[in-house]
KEVOMAR-768861 format. One record per residue: chain; x, y, z of N, C-alpha, C in turn; residue number from 0. Coordinates in Angstrom, 3 decimals. Layout:
chain  npx  npy  npz  capx  capy  capz  cpx  cpy  cpz  resi
A  X  Y  Z  X  Y  Z  X  Y  Z  NUM
...
//
This chain:
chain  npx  npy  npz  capx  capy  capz  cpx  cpy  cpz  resi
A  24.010  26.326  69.930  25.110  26.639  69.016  25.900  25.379  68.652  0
A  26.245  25.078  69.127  26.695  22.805  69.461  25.973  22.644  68.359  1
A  24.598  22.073  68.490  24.381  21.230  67.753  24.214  22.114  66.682  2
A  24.020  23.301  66.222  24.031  24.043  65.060  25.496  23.771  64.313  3
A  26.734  23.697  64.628  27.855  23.671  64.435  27.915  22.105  63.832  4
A  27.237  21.328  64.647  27.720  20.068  64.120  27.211  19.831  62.956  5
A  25.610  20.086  62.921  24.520  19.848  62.173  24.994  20.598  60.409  6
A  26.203  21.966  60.695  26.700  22.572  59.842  27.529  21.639  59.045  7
A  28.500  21.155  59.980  29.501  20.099  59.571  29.220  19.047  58.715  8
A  28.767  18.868  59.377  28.194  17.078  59.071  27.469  17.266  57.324  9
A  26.542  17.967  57.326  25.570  18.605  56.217  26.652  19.148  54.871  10
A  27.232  19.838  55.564  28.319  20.647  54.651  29.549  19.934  53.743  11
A  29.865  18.472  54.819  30.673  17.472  54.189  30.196  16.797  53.772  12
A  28.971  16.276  53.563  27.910  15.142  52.997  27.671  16.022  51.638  13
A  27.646  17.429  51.424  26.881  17.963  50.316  28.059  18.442  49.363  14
A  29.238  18.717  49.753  30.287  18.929  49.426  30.650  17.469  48.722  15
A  30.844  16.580  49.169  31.188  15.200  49.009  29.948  14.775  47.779  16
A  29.082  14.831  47.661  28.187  14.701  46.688  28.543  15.492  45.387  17
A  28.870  16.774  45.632  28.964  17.624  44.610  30.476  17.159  43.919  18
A  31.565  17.071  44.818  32.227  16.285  43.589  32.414  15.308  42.992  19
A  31.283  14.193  44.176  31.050  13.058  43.370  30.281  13.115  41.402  20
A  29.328  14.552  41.568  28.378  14.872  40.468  27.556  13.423  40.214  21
A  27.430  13.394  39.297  26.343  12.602  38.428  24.909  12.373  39.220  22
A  24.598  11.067  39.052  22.959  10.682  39.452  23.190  11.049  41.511  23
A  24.393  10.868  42.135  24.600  11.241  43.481  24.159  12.888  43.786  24
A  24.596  13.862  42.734  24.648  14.948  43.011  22.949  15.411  42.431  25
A  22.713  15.056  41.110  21.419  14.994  40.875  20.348  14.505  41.506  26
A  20.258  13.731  42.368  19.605  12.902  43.297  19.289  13.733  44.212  27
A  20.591  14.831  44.975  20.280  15.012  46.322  19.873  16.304  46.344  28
A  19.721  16.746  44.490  19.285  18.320  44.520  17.846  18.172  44.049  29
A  17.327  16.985  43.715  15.726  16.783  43.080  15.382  16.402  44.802  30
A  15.661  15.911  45.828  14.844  15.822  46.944  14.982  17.144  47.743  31
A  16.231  17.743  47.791  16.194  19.244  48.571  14.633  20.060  47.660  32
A  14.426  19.777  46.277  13.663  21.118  45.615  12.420  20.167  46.137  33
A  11.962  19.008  46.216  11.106  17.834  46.551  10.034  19.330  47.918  34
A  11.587  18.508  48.745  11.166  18.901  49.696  10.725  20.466  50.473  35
A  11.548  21.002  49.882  11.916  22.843  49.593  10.450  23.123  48.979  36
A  9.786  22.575  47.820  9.000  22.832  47.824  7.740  22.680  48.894  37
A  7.307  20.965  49.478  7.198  20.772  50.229  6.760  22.173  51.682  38
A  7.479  22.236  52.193  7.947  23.136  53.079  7.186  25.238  52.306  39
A  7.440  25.073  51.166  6.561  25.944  50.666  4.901  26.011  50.614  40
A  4.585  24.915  50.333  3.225  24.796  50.321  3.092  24.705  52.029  41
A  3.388  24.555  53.070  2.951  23.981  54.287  3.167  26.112  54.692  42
A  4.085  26.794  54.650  4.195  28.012  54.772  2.584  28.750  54.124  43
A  2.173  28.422  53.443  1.113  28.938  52.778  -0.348  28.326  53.092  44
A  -0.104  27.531  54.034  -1.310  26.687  54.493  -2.111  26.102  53.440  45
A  -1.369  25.437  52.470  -2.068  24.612  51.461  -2.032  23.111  51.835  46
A  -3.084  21.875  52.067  -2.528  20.754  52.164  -2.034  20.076  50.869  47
A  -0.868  19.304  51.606  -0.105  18.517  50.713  -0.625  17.808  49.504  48
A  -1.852  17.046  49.985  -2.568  16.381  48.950  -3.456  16.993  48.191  49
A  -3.017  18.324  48.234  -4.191  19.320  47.276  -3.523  19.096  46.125  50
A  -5.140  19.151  45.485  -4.756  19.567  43.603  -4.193  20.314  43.078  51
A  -3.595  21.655  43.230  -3.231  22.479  43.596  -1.708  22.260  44.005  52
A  -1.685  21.906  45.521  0.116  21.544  45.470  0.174  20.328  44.713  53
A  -0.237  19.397  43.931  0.243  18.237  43.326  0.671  18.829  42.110  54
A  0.042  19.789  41.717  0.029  20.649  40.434  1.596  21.327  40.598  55
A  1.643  21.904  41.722  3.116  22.614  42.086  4.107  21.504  41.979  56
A  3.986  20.242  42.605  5.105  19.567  42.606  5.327  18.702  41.102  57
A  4.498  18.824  40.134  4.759  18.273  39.063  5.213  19.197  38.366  58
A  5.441  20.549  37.869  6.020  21.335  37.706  7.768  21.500  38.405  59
A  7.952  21.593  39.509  8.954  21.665  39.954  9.598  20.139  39.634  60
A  9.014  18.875  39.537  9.814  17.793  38.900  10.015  18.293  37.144  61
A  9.236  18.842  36.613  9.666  18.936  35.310  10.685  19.966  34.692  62
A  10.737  20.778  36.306  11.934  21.614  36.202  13.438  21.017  36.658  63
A  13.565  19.884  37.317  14.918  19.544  38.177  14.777  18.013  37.554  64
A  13.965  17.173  37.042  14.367  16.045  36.297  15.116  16.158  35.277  65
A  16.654  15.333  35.308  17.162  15.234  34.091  16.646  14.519  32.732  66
A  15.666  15.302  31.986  15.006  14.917  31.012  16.390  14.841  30.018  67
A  17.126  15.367  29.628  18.187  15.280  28.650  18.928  14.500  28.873  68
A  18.989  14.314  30.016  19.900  12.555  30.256  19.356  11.139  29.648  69
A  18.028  11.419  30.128  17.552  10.254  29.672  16.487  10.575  28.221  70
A  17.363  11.649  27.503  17.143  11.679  26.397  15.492  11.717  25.867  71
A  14.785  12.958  27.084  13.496  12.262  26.481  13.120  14.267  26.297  72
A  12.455  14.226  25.563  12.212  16.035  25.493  10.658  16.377  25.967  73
A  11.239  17.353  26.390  9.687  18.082  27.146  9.475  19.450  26.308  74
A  8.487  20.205  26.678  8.098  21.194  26.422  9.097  22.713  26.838  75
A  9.517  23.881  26.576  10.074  24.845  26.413  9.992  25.107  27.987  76
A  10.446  25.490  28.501  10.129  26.618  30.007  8.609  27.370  29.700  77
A  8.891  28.532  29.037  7.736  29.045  28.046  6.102  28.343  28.551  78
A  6.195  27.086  27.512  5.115  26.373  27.720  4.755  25.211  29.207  79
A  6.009  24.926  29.677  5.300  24.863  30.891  5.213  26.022  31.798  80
A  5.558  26.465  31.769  4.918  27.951  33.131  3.641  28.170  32.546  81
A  3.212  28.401  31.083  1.894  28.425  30.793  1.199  27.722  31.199  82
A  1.453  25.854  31.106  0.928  24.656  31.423  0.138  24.505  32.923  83
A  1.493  24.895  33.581  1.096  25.262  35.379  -0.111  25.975  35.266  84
A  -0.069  27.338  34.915  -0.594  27.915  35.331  -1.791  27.763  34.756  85
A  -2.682  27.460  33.590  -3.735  26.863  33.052  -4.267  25.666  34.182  86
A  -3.371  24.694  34.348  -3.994  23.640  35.865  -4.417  24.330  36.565  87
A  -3.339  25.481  37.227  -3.955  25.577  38.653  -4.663  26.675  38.228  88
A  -5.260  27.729  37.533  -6.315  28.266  37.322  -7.627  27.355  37.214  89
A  -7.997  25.754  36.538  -8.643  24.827  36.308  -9.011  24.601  37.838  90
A  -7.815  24.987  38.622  -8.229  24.192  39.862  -9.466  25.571  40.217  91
A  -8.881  26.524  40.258  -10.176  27.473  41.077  -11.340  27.411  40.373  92
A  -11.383  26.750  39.419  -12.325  26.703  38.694  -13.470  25.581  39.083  93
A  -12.696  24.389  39.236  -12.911  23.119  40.056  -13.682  23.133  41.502  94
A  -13.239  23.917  42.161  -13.556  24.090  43.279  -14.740  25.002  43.462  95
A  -14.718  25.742  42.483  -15.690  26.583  42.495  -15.413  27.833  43.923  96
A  -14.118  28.283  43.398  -13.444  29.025  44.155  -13.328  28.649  45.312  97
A  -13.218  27.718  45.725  -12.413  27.602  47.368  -11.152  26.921  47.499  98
A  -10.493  27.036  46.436  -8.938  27.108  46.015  -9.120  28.932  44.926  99
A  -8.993  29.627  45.794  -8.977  30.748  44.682  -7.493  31.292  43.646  100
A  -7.598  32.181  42.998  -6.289  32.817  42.123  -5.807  33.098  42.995  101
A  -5.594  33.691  43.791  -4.558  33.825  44.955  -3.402  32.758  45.457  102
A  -4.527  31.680  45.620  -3.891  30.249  45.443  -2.996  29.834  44.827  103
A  -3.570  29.513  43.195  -3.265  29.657  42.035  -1.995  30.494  41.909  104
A  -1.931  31.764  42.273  -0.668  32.396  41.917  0.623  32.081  42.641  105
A  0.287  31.775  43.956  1.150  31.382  45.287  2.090  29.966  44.495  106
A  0.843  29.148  44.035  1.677  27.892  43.591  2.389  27.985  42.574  107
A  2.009  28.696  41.462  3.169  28.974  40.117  3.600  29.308  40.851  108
A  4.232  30.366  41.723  5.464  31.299  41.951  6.500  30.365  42.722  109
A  5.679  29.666  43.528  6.305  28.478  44.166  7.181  27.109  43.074  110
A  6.572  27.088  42.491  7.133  26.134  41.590  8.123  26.501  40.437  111
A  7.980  27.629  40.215  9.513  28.681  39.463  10.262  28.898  40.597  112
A  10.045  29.226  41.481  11.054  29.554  42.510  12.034  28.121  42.850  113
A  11.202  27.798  43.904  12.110  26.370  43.715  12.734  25.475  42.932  114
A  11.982  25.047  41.695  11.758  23.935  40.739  13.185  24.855  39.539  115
A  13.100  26.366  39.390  14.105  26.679  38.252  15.122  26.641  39.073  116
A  14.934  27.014  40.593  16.481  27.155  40.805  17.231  26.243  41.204  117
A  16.678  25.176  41.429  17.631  23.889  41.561  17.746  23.208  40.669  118
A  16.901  23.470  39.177  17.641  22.739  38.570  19.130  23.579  37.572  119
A  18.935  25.232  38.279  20.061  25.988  37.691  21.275  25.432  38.110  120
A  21.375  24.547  39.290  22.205  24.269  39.971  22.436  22.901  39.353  121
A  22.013  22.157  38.859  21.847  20.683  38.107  22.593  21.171  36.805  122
A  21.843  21.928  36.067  22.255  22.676  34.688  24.104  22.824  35.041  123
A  24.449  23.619  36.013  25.989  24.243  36.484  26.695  22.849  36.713  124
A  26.341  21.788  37.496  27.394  20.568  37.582  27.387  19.978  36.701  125
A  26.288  19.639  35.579  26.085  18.453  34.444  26.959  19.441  33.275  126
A  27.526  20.501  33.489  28.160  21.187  31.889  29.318  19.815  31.801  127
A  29.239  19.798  30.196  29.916  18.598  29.617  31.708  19.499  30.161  128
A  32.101  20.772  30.267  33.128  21.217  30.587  33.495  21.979  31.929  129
A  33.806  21.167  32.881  34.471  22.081  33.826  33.088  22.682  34.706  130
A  32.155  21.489  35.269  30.862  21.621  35.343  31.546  21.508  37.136  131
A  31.718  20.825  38.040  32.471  21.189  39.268  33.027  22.110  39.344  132
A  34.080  23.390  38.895  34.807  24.214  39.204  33.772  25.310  39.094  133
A  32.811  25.131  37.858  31.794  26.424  37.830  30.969  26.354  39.297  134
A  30.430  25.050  39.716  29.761  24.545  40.755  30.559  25.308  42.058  135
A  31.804  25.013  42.290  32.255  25.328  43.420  32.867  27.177  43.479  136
A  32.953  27.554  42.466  33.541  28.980  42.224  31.674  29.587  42.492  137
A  31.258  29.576  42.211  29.453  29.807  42.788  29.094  29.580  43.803  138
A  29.177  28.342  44.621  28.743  27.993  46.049  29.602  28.555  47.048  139
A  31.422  28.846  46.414  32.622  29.381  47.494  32.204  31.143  47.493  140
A  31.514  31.326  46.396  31.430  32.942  46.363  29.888  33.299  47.267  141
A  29.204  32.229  47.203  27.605  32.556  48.365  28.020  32.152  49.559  142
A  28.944  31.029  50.297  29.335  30.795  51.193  30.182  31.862  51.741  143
A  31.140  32.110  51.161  32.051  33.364  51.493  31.197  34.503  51.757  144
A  30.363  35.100  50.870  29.361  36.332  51.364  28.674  36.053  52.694  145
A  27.993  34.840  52.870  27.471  34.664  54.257  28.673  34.473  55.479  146
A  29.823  33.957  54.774  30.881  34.010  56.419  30.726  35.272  56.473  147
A  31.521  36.021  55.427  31.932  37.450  55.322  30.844  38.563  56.106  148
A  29.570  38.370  55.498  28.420  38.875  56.365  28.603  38.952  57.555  149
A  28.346  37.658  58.367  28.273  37.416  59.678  29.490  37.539  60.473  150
A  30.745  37.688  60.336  31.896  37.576  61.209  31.994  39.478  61.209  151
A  31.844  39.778  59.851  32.037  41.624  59.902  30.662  41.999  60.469  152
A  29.428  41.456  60.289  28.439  42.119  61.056  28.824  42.448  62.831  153
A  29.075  40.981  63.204  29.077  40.597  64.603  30.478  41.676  65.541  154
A  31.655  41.529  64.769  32.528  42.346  64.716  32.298  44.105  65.013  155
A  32.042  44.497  64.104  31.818  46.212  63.566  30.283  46.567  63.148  156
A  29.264  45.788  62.827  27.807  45.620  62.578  27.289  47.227  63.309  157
A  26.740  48.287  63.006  26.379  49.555  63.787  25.177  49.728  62.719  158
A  25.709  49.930  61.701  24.177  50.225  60.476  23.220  49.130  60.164  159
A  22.056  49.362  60.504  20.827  48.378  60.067  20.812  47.773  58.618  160
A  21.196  47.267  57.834  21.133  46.770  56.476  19.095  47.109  56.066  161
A  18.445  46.418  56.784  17.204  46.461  56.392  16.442  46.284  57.457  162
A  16.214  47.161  58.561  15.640  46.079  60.085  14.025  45.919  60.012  163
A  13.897  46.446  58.886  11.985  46.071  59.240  11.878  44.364  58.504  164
A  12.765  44.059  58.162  13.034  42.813  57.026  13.799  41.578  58.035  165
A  15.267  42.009  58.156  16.301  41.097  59.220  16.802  41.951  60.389  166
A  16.046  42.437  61.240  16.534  43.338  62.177  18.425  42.681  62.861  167
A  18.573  41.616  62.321  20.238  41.759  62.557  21.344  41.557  61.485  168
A  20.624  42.106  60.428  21.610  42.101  59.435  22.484  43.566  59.326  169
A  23.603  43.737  58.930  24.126  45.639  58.640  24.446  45.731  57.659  170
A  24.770  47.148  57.249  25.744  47.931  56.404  27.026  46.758  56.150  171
A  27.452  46.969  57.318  29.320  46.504  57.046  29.095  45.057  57.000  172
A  28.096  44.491  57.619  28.087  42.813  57.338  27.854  43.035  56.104  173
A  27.391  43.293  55.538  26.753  43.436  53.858  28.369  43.382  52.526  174
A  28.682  44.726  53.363  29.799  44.976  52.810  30.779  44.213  53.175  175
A  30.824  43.220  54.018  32.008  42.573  54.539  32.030  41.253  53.869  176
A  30.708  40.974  53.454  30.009  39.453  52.690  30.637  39.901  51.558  177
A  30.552  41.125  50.633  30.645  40.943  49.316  32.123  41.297  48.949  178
A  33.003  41.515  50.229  34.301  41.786  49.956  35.437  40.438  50.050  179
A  34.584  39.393  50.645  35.451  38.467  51.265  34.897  37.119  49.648  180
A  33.098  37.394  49.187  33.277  36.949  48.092  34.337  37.146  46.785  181
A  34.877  38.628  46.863  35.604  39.202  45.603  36.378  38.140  45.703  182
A  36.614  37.896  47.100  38.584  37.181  47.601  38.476  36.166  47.223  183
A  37.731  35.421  47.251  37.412  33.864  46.876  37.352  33.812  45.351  184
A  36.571  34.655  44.583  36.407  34.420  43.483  38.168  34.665  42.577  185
A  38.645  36.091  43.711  40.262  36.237  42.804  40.547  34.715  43.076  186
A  40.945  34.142  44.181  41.714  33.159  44.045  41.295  32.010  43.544  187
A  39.917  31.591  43.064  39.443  30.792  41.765  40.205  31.383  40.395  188
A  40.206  32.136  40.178  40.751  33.036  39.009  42.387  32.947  38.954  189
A  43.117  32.758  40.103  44.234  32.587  39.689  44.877  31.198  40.022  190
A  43.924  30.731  40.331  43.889  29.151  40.502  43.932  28.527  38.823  191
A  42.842  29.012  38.144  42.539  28.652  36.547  42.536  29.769  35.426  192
A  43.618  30.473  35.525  43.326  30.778  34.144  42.928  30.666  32.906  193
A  43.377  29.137  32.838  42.827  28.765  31.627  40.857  28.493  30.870  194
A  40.390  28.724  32.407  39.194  28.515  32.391  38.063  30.377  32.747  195
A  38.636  30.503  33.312  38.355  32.291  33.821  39.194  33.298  34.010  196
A  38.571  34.394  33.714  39.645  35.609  33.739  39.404  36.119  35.244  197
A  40.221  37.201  35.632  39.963  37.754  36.906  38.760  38.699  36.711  198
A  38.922  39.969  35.752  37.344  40.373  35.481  36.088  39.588  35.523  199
A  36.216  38.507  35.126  34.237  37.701  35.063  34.272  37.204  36.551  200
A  35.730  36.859  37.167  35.544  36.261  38.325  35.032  37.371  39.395  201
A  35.858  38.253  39.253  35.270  39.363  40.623  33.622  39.631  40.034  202
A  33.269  39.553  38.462  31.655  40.284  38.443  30.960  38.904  38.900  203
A  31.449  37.852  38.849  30.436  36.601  39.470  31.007  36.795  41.187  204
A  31.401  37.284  41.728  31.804  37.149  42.932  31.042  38.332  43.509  205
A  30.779  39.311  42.833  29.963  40.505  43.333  28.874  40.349  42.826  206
A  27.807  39.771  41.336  26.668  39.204  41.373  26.272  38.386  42.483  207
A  27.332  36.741  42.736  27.067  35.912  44.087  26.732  36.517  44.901  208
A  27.209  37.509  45.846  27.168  38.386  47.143  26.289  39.246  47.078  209
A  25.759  39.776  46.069  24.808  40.930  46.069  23.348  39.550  46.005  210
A  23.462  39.242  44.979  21.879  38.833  44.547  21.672  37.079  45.935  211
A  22.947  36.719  46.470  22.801  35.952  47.707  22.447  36.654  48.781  212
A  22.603  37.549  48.818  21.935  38.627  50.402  20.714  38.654  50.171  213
A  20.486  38.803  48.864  18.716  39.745  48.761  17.998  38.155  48.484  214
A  18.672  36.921  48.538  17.929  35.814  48.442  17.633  35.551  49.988  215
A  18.675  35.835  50.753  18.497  35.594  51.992  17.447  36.525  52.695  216
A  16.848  37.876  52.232  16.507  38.983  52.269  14.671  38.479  51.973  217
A  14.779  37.886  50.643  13.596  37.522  50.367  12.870  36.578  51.272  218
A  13.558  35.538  51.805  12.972  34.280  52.631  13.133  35.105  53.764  219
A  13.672  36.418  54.514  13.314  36.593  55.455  11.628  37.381  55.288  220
A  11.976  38.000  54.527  10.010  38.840  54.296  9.112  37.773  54.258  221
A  9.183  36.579  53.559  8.580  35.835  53.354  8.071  35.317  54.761  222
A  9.096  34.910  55.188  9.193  34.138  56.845  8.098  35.183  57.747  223
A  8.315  36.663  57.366  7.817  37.778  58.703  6.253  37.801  58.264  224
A  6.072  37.555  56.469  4.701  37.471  56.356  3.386  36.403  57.108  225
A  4.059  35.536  57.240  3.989  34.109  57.390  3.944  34.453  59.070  226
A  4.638  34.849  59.503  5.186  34.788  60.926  5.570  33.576  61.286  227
A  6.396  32.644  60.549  7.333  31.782  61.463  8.664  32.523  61.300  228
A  9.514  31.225  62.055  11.170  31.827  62.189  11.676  30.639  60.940  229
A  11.548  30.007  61.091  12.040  28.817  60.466  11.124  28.064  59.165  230
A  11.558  27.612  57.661  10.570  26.908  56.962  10.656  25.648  57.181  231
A  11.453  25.407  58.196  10.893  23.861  58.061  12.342  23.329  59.143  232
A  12.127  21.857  59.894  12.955  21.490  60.485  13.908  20.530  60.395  233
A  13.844  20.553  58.904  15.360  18.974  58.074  16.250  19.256  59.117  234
A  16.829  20.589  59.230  18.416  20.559  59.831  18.584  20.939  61.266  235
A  18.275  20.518  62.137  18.536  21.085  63.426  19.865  22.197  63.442  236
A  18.812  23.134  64.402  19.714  24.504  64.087  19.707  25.328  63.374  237
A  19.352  25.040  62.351  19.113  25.372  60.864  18.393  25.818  60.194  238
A  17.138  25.243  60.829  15.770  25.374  59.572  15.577  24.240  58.568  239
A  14.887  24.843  58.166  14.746  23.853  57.138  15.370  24.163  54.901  240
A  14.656  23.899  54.180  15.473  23.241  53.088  15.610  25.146  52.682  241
A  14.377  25.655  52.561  14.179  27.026  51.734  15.018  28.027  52.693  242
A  15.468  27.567  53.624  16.260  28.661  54.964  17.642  28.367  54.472  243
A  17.849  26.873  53.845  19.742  27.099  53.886  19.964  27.458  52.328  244
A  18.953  26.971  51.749  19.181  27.391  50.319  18.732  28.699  50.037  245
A  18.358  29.489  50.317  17.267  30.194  50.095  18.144  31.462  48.907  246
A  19.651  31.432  49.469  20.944  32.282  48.172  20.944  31.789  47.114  247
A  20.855  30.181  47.042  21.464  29.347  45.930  20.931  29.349  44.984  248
A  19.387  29.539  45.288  17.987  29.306  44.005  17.844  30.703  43.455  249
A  18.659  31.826  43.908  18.130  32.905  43.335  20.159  33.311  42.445  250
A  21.056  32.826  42.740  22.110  33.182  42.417  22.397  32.381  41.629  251
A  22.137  30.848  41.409  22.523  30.109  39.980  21.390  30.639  39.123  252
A  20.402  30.962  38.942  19.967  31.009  37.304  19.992  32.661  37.513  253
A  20.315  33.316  38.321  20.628  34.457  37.566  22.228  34.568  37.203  254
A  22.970  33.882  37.803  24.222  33.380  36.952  24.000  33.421  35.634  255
A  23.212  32.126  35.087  22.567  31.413  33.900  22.230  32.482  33.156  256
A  21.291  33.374  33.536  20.494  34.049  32.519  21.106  34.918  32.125  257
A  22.297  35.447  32.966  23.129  36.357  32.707  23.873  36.531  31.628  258
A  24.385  34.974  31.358  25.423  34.153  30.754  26.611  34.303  31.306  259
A  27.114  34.570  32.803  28.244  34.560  33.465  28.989  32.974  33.674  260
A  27.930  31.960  33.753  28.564  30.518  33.651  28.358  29.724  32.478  261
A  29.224  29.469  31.173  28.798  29.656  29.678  28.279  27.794  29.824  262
A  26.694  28.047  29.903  26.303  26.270  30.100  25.584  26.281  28.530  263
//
């Protein structure tokens, strides 16, 4: 628990400290988390690293989290690369003469939208030419808050199973305790800035955050039980690894985005 606590700290003020630094600091340290996040995906799936196949995944997920508009250079639609991917790595089972099969093939697109869109949803949220930090931190205070909120009301009052064939220690009231303590955070973003958010969009991004951050946390646990490890990987002592601490963030900024709840 020690070194989990510290390992929290330490991590939490280094990433915090980045994020309001923004620019190439904050962009930097979210293209090696998806780097590696992906990384850590392919090794869950028993693909090697130097496969055609994951090289295929990780060039995709760079063409999703490189700031191509910074450096002013244009790529292809979303659209046409998810097509793009997926034409390679079909080429690959083809290549191999099936011993990289579609199965494969599908594992790695899904892998490379998963990771690769959602960090750069999170790139997209700090680089807005307006008020690109406050959207950043009113999003990360409303997934952080759901996970205190979770865990202090689970541990507390916790009696109903939330999902136990999935997180046998998640509950009911942790659930409900995550998405009540997000509302709180998001009111007091909201009356922090009026001029920037109303209290209505703030409580529906504070109850999107908390709902669709559980079921991110929800997803990497099925994932994890399929797999049968505990952990994707070991960056953070205590912790896990990159897809275990993020695992809310990549599924709650671009459905932010797509929503149009953060106007980027």
């Amino acid at each position: 628990m020690k070194q989990r606590l510290i390992t929290g700290i330490l991590a939490g003020a280094l990433f915090v400290a980045l994020t309001i630094a923004g620019g190439a600091f904050y962009t930097g340290l979210l293209i090696l988390l998806a780097i590696i996040g992906f990384s850590e995906y392919v090794r869950m799936n028993g693909v090697k690293p130097l496969h055609p196949a994951a090289l295929v995944g990780y060039a995709g997920v760079l063409l999703f989290v490189l700031p191509w508009a910074s450096w002013e250079i244009a790529i292809p639609s979303m659209p046409t690369i998810v097509w793009m991917l997926m034409f390679l790595l079909l080429s690959v089972t083809v290549l191999s003469k099936n011993n990289f099969t579609i199965d494969g093939a599908a594992l790695m697109l899904l892998g490379a939208i998963y990771v690769g869109y959602g960090f750069s949803a999170m790139i997209d949220v700090r680089t807005m030419e307006s008020n690109g930090l406050f959207w950043s931190f009113l999003s990360f205070g409303c997934i952080w808050a759901s996970d205190v909120g979770a865990y202090f009301v689970g541990k507390a009052i916790g009696k109903h199973k939330l999902w136990p064939e999935i997180s046998p220690n998640k509950t009911v009231e942790g659930a409900l305790g995550g998405v009540a303590l997000a509302l709180i955070v998001a009111v007091v973003f909201a009356l922090s800035a009026p001029d920037i958010i109303g209290l209505p969009k703030a409580l529906l991004i504070g109850l999107v955050a908390a709902v669709a951050g559980q079921f991110g946390d929800l997803i990497q646990s099925a994932y994890k039980r399929v797999r049968a490890i505990k952990d994707t990987g070991t960056l953070l002592p205590g912790h896990g690894g990159v897809l275990d601490r993020c695992d809310s963030w990549i599924i709650v900024f671009p459905l932010l985005l797509l929503c149009g709840l953060i106007p980027v």
